[in-house]
N, C-alpha and C positions, 0 to 999 in steps of 0.2 A: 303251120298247118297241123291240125288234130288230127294224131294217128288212130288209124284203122282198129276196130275191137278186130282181138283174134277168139277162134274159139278152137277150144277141143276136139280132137276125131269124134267123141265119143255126144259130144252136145250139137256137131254137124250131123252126124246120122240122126238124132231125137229132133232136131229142124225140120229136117230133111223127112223124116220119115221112112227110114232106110236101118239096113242094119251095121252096126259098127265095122263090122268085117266089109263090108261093101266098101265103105269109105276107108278103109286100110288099102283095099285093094286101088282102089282110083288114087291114090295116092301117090302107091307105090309105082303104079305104071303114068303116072305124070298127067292123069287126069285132072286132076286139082289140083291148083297149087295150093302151096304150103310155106312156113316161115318153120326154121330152124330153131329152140330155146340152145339157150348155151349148155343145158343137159344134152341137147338133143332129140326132143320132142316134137313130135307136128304140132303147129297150128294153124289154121285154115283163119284167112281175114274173111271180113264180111260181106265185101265183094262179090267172094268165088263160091258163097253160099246162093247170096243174091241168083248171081247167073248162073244157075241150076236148079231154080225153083221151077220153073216151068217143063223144063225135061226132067225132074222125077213128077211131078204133075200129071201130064198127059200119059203115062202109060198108064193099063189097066183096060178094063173091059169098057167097049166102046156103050152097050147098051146102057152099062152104070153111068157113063158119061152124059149119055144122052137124057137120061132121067134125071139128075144134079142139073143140069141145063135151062132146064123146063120149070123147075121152082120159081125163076123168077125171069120176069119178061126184060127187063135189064138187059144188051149184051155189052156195056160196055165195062166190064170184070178187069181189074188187074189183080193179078196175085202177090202179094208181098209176104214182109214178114214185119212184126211189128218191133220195133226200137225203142220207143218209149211210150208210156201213157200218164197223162198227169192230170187230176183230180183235183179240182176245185168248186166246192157244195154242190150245182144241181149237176156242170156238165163237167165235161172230161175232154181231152185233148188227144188224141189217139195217131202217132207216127206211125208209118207204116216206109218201109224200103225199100221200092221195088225196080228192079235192075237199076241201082246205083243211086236212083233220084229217089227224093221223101213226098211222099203224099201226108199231109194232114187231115184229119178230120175229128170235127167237134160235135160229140154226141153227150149223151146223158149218161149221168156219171152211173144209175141204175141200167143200161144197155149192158155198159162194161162190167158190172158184176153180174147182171143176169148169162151174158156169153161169155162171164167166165174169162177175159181176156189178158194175156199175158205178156209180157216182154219176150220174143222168140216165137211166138207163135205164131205160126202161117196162117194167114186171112184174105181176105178176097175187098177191095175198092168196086162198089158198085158207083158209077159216074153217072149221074143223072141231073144234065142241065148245070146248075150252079151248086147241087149237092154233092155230096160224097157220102154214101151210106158204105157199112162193113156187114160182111156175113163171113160165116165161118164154112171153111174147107176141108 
């Protein structure tokens, strides 16, 4: 079995979109779990980032919510975070991890450089029928 990537306090808050202190705290108080180094360091697997994507997500102002909504008539959205993306001439392969399970999706390899897309970066699966299109969050 291929073990779990672990990450950082500090590249968990830049996922996450939070601040490193935040993620010291939840930590500390056994919000998130953690893996011990033999220094002694946190590291958070990529699991426990997964199931936290959606609750730092939805806070914030509901009317901002409601306007982000309305961009696209879509509702079938998952939020993930992206694992890998791999580039072959025109298209691109784009994984995405969201609570635990991988979504794939094959776009063009100009999508991924025009959004800019990244390995860690939080994104959105729009489901439409037998497609999977990505938009950024």
């Amino acid at each position: 079995m291929a073990q779990e990537k672990l990450f950082t306090p500090r590249e968990v808050a830049r996922v996450l979109g939070i601040s490193y202190p935040t993620v010291k705290q939840w930590i500390y108080k056994k919000k998130l779990r953690t893996v011990k180094t033999v220094g002694g360091h946190h590291r958070v697997p990529e699991s426990e980032i997964d199931k936290l994507l959606y609750k730092v997500r939805d806070k914030g102002d509901v009317t901002r919510k409601r306007v982000d909504f309305r961009r696209i008539s879509g509702r079938n959205q998952l939020v993930g975070r992206i694992t890998d993306i791999k580039i072959s001439g025109l298209l691109a392969q784009v994984t995405l991890s969201v609570a635990g399970q991988k979504i794939t999706s094959i776009i063009t390899a100009d999508a991924v450089r025009e959004m800019r897309l990244k390995p860690g970066q939080t994104i959105a699966a729009l489901i439409k029928s037998t497609e999977v299109m990505l938009l950024q969050v």
